[in-house]
KOLLUM-385951 format. One record per atom (N, C-alpha, C): residue in three letters; x, y negated, z. Coordinates in nm, 2 decimals, padded with zeros to 4 digits. Atoms other than C-alpha are relative to their C-alpha. Example, Ala and Ser with C-alpha at 12.3 -4.5 7.8 and 13.67 -1.06 7.14 Angstrom:
2
NODE rest     c1     c2     c3
NODE  ALA  00.09  00.12  00.00
NODE  ALA  01.23  00.45  00.78
NODE  ALA  00.09 -00.12  00.00
NODE  SER -00.09  00.11  00.00
NODE  SER  01.37  00.11  00.71
NODE  SER -00.08 -00.11  00.08
! end
This chain:
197
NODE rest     c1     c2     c3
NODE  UNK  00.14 -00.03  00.03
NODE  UNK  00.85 -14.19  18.83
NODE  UNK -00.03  00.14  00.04
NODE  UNK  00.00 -00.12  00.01
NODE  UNK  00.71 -13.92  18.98
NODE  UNK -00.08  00.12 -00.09
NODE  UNK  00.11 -00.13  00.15
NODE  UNK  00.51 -13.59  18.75
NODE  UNK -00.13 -00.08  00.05
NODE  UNK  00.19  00.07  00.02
NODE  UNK  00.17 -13.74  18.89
NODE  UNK -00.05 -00.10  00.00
NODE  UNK  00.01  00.14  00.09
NODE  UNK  00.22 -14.07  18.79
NODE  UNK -00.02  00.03 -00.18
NODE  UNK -00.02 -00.01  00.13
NODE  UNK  00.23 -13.92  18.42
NODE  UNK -00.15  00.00 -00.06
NODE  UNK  00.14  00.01  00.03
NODE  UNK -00.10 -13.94  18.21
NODE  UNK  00.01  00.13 -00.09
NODE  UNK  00.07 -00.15  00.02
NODE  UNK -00.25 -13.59  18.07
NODE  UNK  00.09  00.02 -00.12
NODE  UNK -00.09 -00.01  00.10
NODE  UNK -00.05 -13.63  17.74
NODE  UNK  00.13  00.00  00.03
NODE  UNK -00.13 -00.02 -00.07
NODE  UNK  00.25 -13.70  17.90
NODE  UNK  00.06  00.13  00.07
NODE  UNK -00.02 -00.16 -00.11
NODE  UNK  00.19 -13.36  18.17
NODE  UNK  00.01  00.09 -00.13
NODE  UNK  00.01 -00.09  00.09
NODE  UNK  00.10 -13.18  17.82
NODE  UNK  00.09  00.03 -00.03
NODE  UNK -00.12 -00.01  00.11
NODE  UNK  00.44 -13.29  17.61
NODE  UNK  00.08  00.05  00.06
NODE  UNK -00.13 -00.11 -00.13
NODE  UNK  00.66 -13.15  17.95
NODE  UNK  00.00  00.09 -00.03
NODE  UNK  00.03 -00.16 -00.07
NODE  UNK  00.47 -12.89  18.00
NODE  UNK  00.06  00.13 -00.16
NODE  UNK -00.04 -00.12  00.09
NODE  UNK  00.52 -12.74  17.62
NODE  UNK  00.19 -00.01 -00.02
NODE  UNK -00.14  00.03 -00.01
NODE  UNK  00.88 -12.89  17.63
NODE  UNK  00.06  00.09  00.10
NODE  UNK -00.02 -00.06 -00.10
NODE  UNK  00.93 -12.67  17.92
NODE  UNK -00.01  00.18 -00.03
NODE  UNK  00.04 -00.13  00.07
NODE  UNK  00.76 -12.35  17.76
NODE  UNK  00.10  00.04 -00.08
NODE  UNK -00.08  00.00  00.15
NODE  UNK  00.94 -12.42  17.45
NODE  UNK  00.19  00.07  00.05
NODE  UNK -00.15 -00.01 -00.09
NODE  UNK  01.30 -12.41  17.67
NODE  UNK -00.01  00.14  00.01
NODE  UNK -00.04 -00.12 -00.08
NODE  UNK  01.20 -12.11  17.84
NODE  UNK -00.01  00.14 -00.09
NODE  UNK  00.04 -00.09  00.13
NODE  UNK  01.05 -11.92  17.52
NODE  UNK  00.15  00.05 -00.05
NODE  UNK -00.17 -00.01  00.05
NODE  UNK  01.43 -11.99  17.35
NODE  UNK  00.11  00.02  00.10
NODE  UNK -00.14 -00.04 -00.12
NODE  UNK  01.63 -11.92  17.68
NODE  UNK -00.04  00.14 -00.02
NODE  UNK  00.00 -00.13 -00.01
NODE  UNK  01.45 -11.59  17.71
NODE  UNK -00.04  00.09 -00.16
NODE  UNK  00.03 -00.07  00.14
NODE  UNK  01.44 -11.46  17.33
NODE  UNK  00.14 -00.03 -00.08
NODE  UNK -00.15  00.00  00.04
NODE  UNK  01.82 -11.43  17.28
NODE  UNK  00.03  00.11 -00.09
NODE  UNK  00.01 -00.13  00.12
NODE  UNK  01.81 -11.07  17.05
NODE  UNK -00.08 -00.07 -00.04
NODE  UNK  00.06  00.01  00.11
NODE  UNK  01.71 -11.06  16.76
NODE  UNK -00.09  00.15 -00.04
NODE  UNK  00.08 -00.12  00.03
NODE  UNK  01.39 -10.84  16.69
NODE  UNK  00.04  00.08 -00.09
NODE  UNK -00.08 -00.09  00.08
NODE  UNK  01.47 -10.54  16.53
NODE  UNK -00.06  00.00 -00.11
NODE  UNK  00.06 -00.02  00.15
NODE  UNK  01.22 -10.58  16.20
NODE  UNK  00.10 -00.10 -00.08
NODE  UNK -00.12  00.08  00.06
NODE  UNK  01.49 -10.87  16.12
NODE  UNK  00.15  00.06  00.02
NODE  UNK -00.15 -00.05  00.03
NODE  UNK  01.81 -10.64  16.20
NODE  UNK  00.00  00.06 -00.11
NODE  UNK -00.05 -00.13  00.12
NODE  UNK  02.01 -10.48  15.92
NODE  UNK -00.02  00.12  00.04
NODE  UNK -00.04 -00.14 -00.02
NODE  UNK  02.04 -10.12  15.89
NODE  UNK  00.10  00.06  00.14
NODE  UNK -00.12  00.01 -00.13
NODE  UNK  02.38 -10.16  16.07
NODE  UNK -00.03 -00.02  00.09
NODE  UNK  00.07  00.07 -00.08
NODE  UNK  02.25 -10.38  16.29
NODE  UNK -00.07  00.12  00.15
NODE  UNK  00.09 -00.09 -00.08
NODE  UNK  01.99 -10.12  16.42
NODE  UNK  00.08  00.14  00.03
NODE  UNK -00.10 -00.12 -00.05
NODE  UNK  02.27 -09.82  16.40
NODE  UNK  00.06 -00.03  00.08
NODE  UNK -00.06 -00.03 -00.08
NODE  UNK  02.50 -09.97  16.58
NODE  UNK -00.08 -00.05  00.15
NODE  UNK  00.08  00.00 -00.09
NODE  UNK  02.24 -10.06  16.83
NODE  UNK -00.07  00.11  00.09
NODE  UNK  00.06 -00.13 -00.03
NODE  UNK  02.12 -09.70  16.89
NODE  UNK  00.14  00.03  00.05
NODE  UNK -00.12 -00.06 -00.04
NODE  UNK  02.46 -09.60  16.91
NODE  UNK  00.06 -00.04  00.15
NODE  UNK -00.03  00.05 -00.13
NODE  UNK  02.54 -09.84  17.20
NODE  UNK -00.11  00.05  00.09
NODE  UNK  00.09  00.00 -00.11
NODE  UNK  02.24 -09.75  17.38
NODE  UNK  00.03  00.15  00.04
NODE  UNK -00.05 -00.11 -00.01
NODE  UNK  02.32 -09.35  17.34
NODE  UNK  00.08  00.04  00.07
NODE  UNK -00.11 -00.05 -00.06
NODE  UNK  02.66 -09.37  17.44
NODE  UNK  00.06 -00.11  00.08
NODE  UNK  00.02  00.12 -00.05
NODE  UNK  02.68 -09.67  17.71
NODE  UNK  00.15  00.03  00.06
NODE  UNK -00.11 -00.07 -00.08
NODE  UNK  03.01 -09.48  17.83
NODE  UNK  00.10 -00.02 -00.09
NODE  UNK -00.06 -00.04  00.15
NODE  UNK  03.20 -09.45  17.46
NODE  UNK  00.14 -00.08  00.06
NODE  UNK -00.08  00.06 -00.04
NODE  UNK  03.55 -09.54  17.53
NODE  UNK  00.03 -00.13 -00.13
NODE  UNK -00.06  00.09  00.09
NODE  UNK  03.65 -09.85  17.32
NODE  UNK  00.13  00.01 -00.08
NODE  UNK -00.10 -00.03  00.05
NODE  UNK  03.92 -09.80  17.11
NODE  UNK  00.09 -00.12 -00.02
NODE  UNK -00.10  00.09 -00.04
NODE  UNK  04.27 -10.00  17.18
NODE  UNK  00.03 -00.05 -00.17
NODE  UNK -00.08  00.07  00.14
NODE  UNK  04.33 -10.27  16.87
NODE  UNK  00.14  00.02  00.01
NODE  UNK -00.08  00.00  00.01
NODE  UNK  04.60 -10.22  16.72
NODE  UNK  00.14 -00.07  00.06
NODE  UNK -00.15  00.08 -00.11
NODE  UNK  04.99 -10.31  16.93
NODE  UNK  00.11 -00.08 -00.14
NODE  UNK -00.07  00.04  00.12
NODE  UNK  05.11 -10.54  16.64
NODE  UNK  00.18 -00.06  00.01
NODE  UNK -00.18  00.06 -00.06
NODE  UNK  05.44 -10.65  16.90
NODE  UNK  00.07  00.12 -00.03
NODE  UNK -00.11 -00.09  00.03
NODE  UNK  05.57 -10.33  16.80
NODE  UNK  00.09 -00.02 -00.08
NODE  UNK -00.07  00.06  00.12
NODE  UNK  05.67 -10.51  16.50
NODE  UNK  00.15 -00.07  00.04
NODE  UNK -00.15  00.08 -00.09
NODE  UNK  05.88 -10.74  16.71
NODE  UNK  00.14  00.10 -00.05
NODE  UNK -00.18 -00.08  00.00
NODE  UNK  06.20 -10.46  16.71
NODE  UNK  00.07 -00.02 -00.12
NODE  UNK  00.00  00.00  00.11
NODE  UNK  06.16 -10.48  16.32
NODE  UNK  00.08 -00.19 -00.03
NODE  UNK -00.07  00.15  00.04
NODE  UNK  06.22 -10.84  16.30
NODE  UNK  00.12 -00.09  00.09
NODE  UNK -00.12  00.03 -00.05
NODE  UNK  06.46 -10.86  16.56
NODE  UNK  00.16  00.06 -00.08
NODE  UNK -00.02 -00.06  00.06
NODE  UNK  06.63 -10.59  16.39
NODE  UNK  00.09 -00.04 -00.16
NODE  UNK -00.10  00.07  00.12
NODE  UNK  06.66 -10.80  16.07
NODE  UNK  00.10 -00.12  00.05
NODE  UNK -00.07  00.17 -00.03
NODE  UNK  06.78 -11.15  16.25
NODE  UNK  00.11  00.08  00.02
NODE  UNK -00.13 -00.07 -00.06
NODE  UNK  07.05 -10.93  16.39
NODE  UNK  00.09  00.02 -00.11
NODE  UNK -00.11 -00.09  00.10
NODE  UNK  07.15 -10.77  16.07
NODE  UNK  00.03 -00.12 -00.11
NODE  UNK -00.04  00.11  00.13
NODE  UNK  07.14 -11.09  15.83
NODE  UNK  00.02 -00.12  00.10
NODE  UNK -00.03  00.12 -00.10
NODE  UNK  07.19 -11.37  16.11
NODE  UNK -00.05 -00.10 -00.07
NODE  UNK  00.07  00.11  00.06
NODE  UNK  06.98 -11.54  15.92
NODE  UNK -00.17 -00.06  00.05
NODE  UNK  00.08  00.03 -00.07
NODE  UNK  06.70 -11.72  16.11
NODE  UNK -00.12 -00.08 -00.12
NODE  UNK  00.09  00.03  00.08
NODE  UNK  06.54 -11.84  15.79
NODE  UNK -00.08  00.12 -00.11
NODE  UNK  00.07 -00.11  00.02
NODE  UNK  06.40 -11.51  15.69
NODE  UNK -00.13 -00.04  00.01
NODE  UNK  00.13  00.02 -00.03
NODE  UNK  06.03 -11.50  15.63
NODE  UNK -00.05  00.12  00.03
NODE  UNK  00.09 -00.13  00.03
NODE  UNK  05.75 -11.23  15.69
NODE  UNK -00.12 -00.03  00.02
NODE  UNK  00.13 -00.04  00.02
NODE  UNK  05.39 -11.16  15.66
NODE  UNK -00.06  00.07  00.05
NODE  UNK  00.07 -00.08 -00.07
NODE  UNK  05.12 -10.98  15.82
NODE  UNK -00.13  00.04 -00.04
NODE  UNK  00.16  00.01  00.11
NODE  UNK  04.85 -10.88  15.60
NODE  UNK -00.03  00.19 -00.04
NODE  UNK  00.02 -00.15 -00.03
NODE  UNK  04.67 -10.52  15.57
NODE  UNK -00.02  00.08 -00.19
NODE  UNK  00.02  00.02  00.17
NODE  UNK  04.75 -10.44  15.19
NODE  UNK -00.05  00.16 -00.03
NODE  UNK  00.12 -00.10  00.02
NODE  UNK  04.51 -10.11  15.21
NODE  UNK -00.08 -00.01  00.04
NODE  UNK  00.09  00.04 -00.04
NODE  UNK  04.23 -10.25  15.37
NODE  UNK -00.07  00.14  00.11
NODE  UNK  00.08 -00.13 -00.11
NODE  UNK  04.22 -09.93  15.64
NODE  UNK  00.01 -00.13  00.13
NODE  UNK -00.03  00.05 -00.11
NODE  UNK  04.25 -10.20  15.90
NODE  UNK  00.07 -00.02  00.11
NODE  UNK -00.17  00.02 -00.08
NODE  UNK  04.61 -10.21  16.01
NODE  UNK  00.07 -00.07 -00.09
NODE  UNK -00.08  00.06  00.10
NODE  UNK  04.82 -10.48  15.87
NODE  UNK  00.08  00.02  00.00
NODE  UNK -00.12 -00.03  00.07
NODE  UNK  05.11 -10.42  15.73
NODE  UNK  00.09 -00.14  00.03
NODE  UNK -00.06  00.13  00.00
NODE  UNK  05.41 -10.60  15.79
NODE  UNK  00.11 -00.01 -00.12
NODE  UNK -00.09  00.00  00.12
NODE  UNK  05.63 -10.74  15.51
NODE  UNK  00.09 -00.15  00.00
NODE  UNK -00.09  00.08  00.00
NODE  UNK  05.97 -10.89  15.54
NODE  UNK  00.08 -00.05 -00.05
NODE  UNK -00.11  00.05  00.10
NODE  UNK  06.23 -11.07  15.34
NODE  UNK  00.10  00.07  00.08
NODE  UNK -00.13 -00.02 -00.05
NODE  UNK  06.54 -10.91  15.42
NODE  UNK  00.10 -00.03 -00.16
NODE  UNK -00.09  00.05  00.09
NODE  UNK  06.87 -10.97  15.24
NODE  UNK  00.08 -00.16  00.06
NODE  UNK -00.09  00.13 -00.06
NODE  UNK  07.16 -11.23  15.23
NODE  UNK -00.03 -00.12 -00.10
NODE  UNK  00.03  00.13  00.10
NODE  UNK  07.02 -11.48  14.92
NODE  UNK -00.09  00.08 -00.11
NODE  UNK  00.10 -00.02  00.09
NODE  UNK  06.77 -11.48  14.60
NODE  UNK  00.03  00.08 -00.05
NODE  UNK -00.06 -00.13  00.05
NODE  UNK  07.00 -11.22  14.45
NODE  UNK -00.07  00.18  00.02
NODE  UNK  00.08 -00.17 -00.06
NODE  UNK  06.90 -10.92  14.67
NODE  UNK -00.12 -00.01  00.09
NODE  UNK  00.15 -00.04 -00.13
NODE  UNK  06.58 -11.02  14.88
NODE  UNK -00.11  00.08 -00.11
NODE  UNK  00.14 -00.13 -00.01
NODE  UNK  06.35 -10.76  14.93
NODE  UNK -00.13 -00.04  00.06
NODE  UNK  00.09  00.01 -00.21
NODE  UNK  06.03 -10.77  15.11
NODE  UNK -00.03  00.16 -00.04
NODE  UNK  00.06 -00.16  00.00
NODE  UNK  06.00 -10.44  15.27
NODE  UNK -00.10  00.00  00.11
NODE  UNK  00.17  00.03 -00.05
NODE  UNK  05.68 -10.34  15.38
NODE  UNK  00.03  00.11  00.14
NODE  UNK  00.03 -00.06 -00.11
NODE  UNK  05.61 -10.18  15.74
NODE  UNK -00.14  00.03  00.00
NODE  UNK  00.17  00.00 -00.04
NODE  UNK  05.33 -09.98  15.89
NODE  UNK -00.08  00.03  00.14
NODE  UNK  00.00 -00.04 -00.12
NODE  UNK  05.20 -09.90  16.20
NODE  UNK -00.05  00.16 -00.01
NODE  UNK  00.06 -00.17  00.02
NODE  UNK  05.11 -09.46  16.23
NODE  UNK  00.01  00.02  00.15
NODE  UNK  00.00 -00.12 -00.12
NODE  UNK  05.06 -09.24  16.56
NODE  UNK  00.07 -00.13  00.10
NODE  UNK -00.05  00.06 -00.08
NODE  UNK  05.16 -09.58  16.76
NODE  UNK  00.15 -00.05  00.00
NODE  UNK -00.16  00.07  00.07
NODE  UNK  05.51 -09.67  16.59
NODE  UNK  00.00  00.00 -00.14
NODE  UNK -00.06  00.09  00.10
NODE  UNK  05.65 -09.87  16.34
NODE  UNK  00.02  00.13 -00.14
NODE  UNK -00.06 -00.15  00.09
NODE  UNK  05.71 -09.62  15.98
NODE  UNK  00.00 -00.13 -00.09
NODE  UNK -00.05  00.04  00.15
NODE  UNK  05.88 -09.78  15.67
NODE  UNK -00.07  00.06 -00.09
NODE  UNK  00.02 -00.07  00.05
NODE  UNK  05.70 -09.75  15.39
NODE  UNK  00.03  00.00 -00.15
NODE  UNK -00.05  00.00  00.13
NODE  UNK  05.86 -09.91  15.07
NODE  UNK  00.03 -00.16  00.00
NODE  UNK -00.04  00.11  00.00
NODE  UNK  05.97 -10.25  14.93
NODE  UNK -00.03 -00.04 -00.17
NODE  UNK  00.05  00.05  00.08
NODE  UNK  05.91 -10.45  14.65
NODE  UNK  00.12 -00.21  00.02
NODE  UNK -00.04  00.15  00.01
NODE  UNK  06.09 -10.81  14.48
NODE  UNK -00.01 -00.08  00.08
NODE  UNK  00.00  00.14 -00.05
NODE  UNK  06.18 -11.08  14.69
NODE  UNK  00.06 -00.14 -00.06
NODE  UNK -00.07  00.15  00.09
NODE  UNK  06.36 -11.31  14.45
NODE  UNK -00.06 -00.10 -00.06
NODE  UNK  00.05  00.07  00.05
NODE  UNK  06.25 -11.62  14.41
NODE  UNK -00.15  00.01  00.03
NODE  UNK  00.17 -00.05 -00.02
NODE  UNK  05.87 -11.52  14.56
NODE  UNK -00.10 -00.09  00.06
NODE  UNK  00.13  00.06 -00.10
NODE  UNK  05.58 -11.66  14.72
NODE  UNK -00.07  00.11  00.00
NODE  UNK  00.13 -00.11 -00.02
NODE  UNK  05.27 -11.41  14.82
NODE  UNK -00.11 -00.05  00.02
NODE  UNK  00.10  00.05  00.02
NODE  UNK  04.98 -11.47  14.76
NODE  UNK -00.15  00.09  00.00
NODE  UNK  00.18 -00.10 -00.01
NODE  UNK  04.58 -11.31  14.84
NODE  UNK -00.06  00.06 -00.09
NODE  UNK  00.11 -00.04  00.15
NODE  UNK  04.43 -11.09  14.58
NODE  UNK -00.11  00.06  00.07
NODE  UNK  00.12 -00.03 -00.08
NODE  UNK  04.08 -11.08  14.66
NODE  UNK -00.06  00.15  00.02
NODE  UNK  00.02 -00.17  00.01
NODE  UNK  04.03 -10.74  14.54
NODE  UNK  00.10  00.08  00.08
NODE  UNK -00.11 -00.06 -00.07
NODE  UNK  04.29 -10.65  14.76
NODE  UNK  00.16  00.03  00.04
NODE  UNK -00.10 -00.01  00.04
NODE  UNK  04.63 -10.62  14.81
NODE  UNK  00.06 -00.14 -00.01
NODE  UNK -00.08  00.15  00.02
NODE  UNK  04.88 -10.91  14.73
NODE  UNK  00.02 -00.05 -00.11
NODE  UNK -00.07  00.05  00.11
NODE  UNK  05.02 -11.10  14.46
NODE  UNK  00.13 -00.06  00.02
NODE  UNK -00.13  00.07  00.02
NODE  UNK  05.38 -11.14  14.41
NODE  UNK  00.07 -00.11 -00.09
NODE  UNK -00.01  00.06  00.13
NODE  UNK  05.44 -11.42  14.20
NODE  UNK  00.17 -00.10  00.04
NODE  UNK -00.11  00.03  00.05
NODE  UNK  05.79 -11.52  14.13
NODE  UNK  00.04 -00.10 -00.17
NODE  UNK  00.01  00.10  00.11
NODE  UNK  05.95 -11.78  13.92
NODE  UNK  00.12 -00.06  00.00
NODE  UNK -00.18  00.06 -00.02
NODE  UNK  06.35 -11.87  13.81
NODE  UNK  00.03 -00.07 -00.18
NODE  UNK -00.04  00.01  00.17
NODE  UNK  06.46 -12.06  13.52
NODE  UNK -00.09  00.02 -00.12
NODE  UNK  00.11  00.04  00.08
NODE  UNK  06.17 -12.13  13.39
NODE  UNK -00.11  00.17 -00.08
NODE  UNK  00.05 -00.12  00.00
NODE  UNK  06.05 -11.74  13.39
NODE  UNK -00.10  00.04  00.14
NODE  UNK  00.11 -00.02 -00.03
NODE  UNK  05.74 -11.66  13.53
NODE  UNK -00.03  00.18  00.01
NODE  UNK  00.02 -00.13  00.01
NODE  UNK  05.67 -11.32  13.64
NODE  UNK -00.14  00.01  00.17
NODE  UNK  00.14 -00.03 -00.13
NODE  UNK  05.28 -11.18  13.88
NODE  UNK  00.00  00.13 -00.01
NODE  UNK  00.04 -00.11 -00.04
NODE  UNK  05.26 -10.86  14.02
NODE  UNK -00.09  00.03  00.11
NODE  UNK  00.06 -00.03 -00.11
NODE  UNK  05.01 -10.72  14.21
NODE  UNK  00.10  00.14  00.08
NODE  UNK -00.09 -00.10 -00.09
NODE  UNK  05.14 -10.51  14.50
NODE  UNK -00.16  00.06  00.08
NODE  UNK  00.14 -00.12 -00.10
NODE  UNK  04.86 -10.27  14.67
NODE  UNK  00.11  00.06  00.06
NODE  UNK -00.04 -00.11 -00.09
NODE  UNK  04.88 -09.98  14.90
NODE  UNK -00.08  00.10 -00.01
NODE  UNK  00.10 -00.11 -00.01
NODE  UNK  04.73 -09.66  14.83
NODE  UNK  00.06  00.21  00.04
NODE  UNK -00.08 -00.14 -00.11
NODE  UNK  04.79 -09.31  15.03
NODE  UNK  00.11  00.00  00.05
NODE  UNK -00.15  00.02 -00.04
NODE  UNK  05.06 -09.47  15.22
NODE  UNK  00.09 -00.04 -00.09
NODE  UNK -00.12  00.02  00.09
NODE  UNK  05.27 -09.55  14.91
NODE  UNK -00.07 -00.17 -00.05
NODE  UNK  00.03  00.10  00.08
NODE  UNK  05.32 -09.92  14.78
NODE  UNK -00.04  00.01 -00.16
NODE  UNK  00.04  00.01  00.13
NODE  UNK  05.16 -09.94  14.41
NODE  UNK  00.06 -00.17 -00.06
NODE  UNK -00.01  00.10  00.06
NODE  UNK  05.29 -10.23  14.20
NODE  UNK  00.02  00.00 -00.16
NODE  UNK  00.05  00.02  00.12
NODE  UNK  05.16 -10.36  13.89
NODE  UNK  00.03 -00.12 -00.06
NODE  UNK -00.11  00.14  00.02
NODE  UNK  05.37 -10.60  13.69
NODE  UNK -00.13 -00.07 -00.08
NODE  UNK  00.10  00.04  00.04
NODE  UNK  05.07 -10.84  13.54
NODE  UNK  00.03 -00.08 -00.13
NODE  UNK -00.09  00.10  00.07
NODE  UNK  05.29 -11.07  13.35
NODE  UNK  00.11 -00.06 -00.02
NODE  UNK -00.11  00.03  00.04
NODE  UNK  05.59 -11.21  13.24
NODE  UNK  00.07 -00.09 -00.10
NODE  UNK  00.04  00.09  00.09
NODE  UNK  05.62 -11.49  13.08
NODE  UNK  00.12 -00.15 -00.03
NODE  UNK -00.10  00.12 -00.03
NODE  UNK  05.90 -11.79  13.00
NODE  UNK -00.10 -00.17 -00.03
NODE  UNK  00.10  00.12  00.05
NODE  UNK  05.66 -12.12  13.08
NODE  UNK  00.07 -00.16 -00.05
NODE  UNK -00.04  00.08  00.06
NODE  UNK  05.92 -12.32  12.94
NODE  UNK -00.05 -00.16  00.05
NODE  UNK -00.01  00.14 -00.08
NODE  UNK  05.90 -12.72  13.04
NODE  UNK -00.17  00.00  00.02
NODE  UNK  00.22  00.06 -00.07
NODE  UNK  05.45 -12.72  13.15
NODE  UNK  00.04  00.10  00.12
NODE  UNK -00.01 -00.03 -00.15
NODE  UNK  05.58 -12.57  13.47
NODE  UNK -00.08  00.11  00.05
NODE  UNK  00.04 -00.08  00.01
NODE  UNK  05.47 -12.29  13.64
NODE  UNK -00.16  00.05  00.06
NODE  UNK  00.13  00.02  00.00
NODE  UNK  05.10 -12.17  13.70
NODE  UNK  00.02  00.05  00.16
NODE  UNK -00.01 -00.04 -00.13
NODE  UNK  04.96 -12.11  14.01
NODE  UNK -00.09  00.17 -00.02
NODE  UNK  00.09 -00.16  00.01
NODE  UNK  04.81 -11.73  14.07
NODE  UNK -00.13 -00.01  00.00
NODE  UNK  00.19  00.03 -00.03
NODE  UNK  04.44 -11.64  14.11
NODE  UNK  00.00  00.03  00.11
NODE  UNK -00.03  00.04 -00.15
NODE  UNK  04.29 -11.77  14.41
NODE  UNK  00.09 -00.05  00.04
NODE  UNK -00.10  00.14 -00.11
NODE  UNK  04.60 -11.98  14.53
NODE  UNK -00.02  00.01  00.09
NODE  UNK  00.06 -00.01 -00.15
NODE  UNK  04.55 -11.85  14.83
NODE  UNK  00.16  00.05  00.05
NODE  UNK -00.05 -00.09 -00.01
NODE  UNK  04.90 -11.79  14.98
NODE  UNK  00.01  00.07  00.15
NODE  UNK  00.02 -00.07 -00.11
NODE  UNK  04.94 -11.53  15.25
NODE  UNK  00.13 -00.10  00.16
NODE  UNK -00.05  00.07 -00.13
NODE  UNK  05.02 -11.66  15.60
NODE  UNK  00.18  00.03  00.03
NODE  UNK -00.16 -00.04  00.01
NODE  UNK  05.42 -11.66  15.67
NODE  UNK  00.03 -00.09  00.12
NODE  UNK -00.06  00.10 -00.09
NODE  UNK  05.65 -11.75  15.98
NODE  UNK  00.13  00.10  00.01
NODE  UNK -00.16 -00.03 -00.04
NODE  UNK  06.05 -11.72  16.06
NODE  UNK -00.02  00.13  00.06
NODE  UNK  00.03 -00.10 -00.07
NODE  UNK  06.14 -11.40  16.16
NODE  UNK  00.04 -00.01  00.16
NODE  UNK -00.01 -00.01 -00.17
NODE  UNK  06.21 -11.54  16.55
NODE  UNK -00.08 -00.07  00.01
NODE  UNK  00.14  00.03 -00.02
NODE  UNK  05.88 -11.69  16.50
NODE  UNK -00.12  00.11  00.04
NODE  UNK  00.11 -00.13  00.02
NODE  UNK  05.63 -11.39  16.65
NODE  UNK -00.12 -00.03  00.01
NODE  UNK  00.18  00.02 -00.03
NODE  UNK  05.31 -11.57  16.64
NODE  UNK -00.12  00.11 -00.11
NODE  UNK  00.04 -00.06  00.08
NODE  UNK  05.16 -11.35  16.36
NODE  UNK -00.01  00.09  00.04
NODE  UNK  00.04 -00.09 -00.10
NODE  UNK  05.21 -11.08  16.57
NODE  UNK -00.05  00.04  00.14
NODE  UNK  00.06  00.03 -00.10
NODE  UNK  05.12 -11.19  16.91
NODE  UNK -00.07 -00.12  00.01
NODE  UNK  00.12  00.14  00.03
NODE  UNK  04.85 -11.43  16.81
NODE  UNK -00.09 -00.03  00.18
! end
């Protein structure tokens, strides 16, 4: 059928059908009386300085040496670690089980500074899981023999902070889950996806 076969309502319903397209194809920003604050700053900002070099995200494979580092030293391929930013400056932190059994695991925490790896402390690994505290930071919650123990673990001026929360023997009703139940992401340490996502 061709367009001048169509009857006057028909040419109309195109024609705004057509408007309508071109209206929403070319009105892709968003007017600035609906931007945020932000929004509108960082919009000025880009327009100011169209040159601004971008700044390189963080090199999280640096971590890699760290976790080769442990497989080497414990030959243990079932090691776990984590990759989570427990000061919220926006460098994650990396935090590994090391150790030869539940006895002596650690997780020690890494950080990234000036473009290498810096140690910065360690905290319980026996018997652990890790888990998201929304306010920040982690939850270490541990659990043997029917003892129950939650620590929050933060990071503040470079130093790990840990806060023992509880302690508790939950005797045969088994043991609780933390707040939020959220637990933190984890892979083998000859697993590097966490780091080279």
């Amino acid at each position: 059928m061709r367009y001048t076969n169509l009857s006057n309502k028909a040419k109309h319903k195109t024609i705004a059908w057509l408007l309508l397209c071109c209206l929403l194809c070319t009105a892709c920003t968003v007017p600035t009386y609906l931007q945020s604050e932000d929004e509108k700053t960082g919009a000025l900002i880009a327009q100011e300085t169209p040159n601004a070099p971008i700044e390189k995200a963080t090199d999280y494979a640096l971590y890699e040496s760290i976790l080769k580092k442990v497989h080497d030293e414990y030959n243990d391929e079932y090691l776990t670690y984590c990759v989570y930013d427990l000061d919220g400056d926006g460098i994650a932190e990396l935090i590994v089980l090391e150790g030869t059994c539940e006895a002596d695991y650690a997780w020690m925490v890494y950080t990234i500074a000036d473009h290498a790896v810096q140690y910065v402390d360690w905290f319980s690994g026996a018997h652990s899981a890790l888990y998201v505290r929304a306010e920040g930071g982690i939850y270490n919650m541990q659990g043997h023999m029917s003892i129950e123990r939650l620590t929050e673990v933060t990071m503040e001026n470079g130093e790990i902070v840990k806060n023992k929360l509880y302690e508790t023997d939950v005797g045969e009703a088994g043991y609780n889950d933390p707040p939020g139940n959220q637990p933190l992401d984890w892979a083998y340490i000859t697993d590097y996806r966490l780091i080279n996502p």
